[in-house]
C-alpha positions as CSV (number, residue, x, y, z in Angstrom):
1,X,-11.6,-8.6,1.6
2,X,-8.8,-10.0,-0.8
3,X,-8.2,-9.3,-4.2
4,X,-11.0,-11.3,-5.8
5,X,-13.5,-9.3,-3.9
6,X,-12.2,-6.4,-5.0
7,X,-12.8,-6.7,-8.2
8,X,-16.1,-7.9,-8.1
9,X,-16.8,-5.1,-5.4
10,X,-15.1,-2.6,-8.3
11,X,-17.4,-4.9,-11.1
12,X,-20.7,-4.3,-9.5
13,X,-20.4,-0.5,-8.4
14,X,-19.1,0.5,-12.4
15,X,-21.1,-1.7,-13.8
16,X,-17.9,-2.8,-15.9
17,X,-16.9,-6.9,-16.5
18,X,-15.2,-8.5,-13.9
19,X,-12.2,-8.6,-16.4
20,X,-12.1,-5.2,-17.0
21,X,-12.1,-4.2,-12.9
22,X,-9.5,-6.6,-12.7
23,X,-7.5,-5.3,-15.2
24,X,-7.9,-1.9,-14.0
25,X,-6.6,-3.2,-10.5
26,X,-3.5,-4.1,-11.9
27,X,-3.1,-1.1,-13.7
28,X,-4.0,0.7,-10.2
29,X,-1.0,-0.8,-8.2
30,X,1.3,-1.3,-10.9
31,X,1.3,2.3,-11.4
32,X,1.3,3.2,-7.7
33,X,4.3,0.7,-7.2
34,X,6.1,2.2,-10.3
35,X,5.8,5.8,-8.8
36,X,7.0,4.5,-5.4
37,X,9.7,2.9,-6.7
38,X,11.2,6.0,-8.2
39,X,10.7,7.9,-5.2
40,X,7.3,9.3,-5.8
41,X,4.0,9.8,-3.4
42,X,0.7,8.9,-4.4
43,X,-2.0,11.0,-3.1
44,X,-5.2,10.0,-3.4
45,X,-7.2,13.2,-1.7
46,X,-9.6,11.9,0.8
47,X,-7.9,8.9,0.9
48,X,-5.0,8.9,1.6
49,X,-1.3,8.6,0.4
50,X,1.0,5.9,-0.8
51,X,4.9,7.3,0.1
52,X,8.2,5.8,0.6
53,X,9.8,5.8,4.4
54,X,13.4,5.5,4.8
55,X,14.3,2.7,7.5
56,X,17.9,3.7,8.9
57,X,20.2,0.7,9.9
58,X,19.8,-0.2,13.8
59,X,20.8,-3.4,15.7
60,X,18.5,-6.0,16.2
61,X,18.5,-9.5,18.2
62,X,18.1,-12.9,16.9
63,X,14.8,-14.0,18.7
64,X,16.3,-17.9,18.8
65,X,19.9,-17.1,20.1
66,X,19.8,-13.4,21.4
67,X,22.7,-12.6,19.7
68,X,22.8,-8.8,18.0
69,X,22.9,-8.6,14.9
70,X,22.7,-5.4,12.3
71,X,19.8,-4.8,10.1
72,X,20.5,-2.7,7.0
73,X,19.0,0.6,6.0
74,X,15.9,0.2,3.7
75,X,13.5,1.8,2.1
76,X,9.5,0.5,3.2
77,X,6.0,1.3,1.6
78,X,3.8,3.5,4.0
79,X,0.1,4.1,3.4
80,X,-1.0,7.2,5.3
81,X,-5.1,7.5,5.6
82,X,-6.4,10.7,4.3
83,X,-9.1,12.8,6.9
84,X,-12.1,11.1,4.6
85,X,-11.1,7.8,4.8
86,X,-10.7,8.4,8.9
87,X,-13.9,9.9,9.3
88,X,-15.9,6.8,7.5
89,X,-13.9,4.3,9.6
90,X,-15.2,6.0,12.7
91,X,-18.9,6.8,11.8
């Protein structure tokens, strides 16, 4: 499903214009990207939550020369499914 579908998915169960679901989309992840970006989870209960997971610096390989090279410390989005969300995926 991409983001197109979405919206008409979000359209057709709310009954609201396909503009509208699309603008409350964007509202959706810019608000869970602004959150995350300060730090913040998102928990959605039932669905799951949106955290921040710190990657430590580690060495790594160039796949084309095998030479090591160090990969900085960052921070990476995580989604974490919530027991709900589980359970329908495995009905």
């Amino acid at each position: 499903m991409n983001k197109n579908e979405l919206i008409e998915g979000i359209s057709t169960k709310t009954g609201l214009s396909k503009a509208d679901a699309g603008r409350g989309l964007a509202a959706l992840t810019e608000i869970i990207s602004e959150a995350l970006q300060k730090g913040e989870s998102v928990s959605l209960i039932g669905f799951g939550t949106f955290e921040v997971r710190e990657r430590s610096e580690r060495t790594g390989r160039n796949p084309q020369t095998g030479k090591e090279m160090k990969i900085e410390a960052a921070k990476s989005p995580a989604f974490k499914a919530g027991a709900a969300l589980k359970a329908a995926v495995n009905r």
